[in-house]
C-alpha positions as CSV (number, residue, x, y, z in Angstrom):
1,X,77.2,94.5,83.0
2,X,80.2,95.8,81.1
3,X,79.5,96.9,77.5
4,X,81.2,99.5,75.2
5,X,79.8,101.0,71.8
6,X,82.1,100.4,68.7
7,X,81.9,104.3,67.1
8,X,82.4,102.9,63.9
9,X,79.5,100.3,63.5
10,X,76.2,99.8,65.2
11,X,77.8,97.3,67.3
12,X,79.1,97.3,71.1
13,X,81.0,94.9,73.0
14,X,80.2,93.0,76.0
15,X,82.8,91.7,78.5
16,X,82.8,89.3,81.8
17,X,81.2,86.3,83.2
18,X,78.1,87.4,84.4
19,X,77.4,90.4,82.1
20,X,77.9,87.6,79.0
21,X,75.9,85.0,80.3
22,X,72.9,87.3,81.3
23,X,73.4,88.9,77.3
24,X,72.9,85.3,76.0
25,X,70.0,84.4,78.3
26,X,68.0,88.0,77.8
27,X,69.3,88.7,74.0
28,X,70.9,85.9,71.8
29,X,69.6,86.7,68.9
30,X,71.5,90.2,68.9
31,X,74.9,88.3,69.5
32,X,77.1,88.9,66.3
33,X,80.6,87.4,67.3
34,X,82.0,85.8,70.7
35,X,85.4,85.0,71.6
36,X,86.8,82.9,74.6
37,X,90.7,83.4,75.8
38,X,93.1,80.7,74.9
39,X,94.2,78.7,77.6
40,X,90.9,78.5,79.4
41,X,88.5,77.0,77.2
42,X,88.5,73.9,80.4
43,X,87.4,77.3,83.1
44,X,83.8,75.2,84.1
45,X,82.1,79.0,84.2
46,X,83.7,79.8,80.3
47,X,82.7,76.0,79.4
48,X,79.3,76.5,80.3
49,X,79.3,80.0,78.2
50,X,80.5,78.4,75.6
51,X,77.8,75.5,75.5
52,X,75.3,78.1,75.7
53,X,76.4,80.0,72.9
54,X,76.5,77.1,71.1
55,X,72.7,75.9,71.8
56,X,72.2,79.2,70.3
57,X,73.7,78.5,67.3
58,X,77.0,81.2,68.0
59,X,80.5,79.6,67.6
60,X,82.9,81.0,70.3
61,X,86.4,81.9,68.7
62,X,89.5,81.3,70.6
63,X,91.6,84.2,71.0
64,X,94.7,85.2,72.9
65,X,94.1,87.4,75.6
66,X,96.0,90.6,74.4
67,X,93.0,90.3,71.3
68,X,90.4,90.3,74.3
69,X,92.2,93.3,76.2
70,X,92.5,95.2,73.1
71,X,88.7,94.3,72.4
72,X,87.5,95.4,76.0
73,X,89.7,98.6,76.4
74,X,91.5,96.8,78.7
75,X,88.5,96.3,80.6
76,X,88.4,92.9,83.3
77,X,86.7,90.5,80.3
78,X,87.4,87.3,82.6
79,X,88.3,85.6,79.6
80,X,85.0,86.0,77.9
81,X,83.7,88.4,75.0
82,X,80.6,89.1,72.7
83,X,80.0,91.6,70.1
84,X,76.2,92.3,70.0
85,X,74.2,94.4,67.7
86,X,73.3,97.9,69.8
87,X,69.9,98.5,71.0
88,X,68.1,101.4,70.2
89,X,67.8,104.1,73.1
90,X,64.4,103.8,75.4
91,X,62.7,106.9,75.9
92,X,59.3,108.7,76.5
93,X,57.2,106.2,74.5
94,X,58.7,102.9,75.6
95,X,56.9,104.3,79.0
96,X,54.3,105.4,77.2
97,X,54.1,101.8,76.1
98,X,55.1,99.7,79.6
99,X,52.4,101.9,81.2
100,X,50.0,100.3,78.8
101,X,51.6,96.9,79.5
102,X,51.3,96.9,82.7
103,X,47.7,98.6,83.4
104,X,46.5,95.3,85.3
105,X,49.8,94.5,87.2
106,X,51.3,95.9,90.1
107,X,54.0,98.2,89.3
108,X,57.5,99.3,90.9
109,X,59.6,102.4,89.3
110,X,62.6,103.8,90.5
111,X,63.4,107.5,89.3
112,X,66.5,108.9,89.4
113,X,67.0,112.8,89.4
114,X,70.1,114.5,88.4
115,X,72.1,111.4,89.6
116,X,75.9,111.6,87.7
117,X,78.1,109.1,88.8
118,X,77.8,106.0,86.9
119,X,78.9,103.9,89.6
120,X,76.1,105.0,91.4
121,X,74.0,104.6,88.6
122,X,74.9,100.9,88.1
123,X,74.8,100.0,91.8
124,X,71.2,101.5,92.1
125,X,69.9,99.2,88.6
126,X,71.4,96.0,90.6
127,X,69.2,97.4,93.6
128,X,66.3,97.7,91.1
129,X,67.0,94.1,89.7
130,X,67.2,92.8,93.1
131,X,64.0,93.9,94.3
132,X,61.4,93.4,91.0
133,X,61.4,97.1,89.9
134,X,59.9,97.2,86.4
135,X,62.2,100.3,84.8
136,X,64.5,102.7,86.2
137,X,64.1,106.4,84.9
138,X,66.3,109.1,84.5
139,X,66.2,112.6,82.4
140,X,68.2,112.6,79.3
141,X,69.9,115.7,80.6
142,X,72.0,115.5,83.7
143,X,72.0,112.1,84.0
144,X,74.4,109.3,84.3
145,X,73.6,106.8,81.6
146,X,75.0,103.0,80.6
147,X,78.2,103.4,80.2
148,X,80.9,101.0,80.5
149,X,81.4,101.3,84.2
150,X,77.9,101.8,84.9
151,X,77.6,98.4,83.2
152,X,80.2,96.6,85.0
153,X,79.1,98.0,88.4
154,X,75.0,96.8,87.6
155,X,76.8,93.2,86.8
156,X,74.1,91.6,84.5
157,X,71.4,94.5,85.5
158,X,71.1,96.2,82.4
159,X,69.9,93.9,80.7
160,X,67.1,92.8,82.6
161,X,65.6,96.2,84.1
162,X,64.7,99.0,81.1
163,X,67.0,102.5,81.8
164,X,64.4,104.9,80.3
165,X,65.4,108.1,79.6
166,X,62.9,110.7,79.3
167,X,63.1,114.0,78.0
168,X,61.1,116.0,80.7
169,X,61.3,114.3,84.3
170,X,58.6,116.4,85.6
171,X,56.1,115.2,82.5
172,X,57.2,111.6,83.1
173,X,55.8,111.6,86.9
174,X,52.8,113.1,85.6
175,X,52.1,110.4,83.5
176,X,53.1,108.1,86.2
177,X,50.5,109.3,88.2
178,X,48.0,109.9,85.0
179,X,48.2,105.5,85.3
180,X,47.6,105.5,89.4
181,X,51.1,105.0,90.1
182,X,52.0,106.8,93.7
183,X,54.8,108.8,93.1
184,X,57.2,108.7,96.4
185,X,60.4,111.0,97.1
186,X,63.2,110.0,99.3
187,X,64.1,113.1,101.5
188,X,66.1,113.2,104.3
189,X,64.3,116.3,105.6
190,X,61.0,115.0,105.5
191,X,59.3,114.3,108.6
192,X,57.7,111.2,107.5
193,X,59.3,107.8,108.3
194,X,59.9,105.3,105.1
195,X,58.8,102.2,107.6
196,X,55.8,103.7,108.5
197,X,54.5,105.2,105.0
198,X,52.2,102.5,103.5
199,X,53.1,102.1,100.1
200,X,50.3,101.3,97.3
201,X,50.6,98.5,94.8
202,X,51.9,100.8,91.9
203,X,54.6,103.2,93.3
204,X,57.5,105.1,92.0
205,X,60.4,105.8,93.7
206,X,62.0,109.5,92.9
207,X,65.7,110.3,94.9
208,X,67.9,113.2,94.0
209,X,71.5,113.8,93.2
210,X,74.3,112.7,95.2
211,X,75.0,116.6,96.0
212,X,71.7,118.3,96.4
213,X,68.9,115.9,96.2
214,X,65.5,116.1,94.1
215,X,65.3,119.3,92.1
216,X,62.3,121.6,93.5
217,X,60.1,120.9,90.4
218,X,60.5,117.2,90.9
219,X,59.7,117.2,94.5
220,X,56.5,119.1,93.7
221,X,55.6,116.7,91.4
222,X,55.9,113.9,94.1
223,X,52.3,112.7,96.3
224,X,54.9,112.4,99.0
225,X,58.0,112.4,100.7
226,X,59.9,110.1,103.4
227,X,62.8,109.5,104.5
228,X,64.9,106.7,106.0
229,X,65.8,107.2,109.9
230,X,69.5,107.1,110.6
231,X,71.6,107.7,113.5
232,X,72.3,111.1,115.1
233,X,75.2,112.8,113.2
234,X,74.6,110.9,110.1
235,X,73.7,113.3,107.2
236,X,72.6,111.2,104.3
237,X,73.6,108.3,102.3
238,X,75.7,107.5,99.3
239,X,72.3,107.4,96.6
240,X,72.5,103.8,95.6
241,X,72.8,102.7,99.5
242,X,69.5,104.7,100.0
243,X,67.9,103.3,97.1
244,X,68.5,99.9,98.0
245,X,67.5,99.9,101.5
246,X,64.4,101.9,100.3
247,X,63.8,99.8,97.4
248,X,63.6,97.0,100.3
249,X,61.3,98.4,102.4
250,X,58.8,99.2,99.3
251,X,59.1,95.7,98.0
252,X,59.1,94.5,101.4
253,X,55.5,96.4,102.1
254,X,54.3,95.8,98.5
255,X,54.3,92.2,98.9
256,X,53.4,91.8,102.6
257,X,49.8,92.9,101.2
């Protein structure tokens, strides 16, 4: 999803097909303005935005498309943008609270450690979205978080899977595993293999940075660690690859039971 904050309100701007229609399905009632580009009101994908916005009660506004550029930061809008009241930040308690939720259901987390790049960050929420994970979690510090390319690269993601972002990494595993959730690290110098680790109904999902992995404190804070096999000569992976290959394999396991 592509979104930017506007610094001088409590507002932020959503841009693109996808990103826009997901918005309106997950949050309508936050949508403050929308605009469509001139010349492409007939477009059957912005016609079908358009209707929707309109079921839920939001005139579109026609606008030329140097308005929309200058609106998005020059960002690839598609002809289609929304202004949406900004959501406050989830942290520690809205775990707290979706551990609560979910105390009878079968759970799926994916924590990231120390993972920067946006891109990477956005890819690995789509992998999340893709594969039923209930939040992704990162620390506050050190930590990638939604920004505008993040957005566009998770394409819809972040608005359906909760970023939570905690203040101590190490604490939030611990209460992971305080609600029977199986905390997991991906390690490519473990000696256990990913396909052949059988994965509970409640499991979290911990991988490191792109550079140097989980941090020592957060690998000790882990029940476990695989890996995924590759070929000889192959080092690692680019993180979101890895997560979404593992993030397969769990959801694969978890509902093979």
């Amino acid at each position: 999803m592509r979104m930017q904050k506007n610094k001088k309100s409590n507002r932020e701007i959503i841009y693109g097909i996808n990103s826009v229609a997901g918005a309106i399905e997950t949050m309508p009632e936050k949508i403050t303005a929308a605009w469509i580009v001139k010349g492409r009101e007939d477009d059957r994908r912005i016609q079908n935005i358009a209707n929707t916005l309109l079921a839920n009660g939001i005139r579109p506004q026609i606008a030329m498309r140097h308005f929309l550029d200058e609106k998005t930061e020059n960002g690839v809008h598609q002809g289609v943008v929304i202004e949406v009241q900004a959501a406050p930040p989830k942290g520690d308690k809205f775990l707290a609270d979706l551990l609560e939720e979910l105390e009878d259901k079968e759970q799926l987390y994916l924590v990231l450690d120390g993972v920067t790049d946006p891109r990477n960050l956005g890819a690995a929420m789509r992998s999340a979205w893709a594969f039923g994970v209930n939040a992704v979690i990162v620390p506050k510090d050190n930590s990638a978080s939604l920004t505008p390319v993040a957005r566009k690269t998770a394409d819809g993601a972040a608005e359906v899977v909760p970023l939570i972002a905690v203040t101590n990494l190490a604490r939030a595993l611990e209460l992971l595993k305080e609600h029977n959730v199986e905390v997991i690290g991906l390690a490519g110098e473990s000696s256990a293999d990913i396909y052949n680790y059988d994965f509970q109904k409640r499991t979290a999902l911990v991988m490191g940075s792109e550079e140097s992995g989980m941090r020592h404190l957060t690998r000790e804070k882990c029940d476990a660690n695989v890996k995924i096999p590759m070929a000889d000569g192959v080092e690692s992976l680019n993180v979101s690859v890895a997560a979404g290959i593992a993030l397969y394999e769990v959801s694969r396991q978890l509902h093979a039971k």
